[in-house]
ZAMAR-180808 format. One line per field, with one value per residue (C-alpha): chain; x, y, z; residue number from 1. Coordinates in steps of 0.2 Angstrom, whole numbers. Layout:
% ZAMAR-180808
c = (A, ...) .
u = (X, ...) .
v = (Y, ...) .
w = (Z, ...) .
k = (NUM, ...) .
***
This chain:
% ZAMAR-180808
c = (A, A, A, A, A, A, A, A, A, A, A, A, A, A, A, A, A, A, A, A, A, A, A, A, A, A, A, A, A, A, A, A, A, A, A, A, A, A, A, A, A, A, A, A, A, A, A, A, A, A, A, A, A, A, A, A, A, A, A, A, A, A, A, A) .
u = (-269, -278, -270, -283, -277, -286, -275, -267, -272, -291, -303, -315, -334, -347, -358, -339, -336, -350, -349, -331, -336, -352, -362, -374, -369, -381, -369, -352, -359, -362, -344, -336, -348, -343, -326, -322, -318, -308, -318, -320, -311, -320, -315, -316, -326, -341, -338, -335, -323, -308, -290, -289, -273, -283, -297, -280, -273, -290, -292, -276, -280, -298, -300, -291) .
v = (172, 162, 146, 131, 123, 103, 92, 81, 65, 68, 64, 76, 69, 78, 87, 92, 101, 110, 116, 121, 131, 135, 128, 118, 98, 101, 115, 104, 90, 104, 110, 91, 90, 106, 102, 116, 105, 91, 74, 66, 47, 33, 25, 8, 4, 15, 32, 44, 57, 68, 71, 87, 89, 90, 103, 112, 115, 117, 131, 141, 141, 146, 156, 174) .
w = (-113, -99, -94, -84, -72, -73, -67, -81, -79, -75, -89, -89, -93, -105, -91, -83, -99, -99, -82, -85, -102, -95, -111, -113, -117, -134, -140, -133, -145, -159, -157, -159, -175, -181, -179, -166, -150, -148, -150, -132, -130, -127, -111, -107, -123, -120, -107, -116, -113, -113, -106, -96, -106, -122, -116, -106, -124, -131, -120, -121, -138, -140, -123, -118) .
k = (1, 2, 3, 4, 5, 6, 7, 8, 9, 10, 11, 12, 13, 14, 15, 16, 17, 18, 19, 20, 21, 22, 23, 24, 25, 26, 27, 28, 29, 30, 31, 32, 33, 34, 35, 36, 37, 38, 39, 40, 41, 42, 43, 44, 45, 46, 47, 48, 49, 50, 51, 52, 53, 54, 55, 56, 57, 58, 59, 60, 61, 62, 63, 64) .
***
């Protein structure tokens, strides 16, 4: 099984995301709807986005 390696405390931004799982942000915001990734945090009221803690377990259990 694969294991990432983002740093803990980094929040990790839509277009981030779909650099890291190499989708497009359209299918990222497909997943969240269809219940299949994590829904992002917002962040000071309006950024959206999630901890690398979240998408680190997200992966180890989605990716390998």
């Amino acid at each position: 099984m694969a294991t990432s390696t983002l740093p803990l405390k980094q929040v990790i931004s839509p277009s981030q995301l779909s650099e890291i799982l190499q989708r497009s942000r359209v299918t990222i915001w497909r997943w969240i709807k269809e219940e299949q990734l994590p829904p992002p945090i917002k962040i000071n009221g309006a950024v959206l986005g999630w901890k690398a803690e979240v998408i680190n377990q997200w992966l180890d259990a989605n990716v390998g």
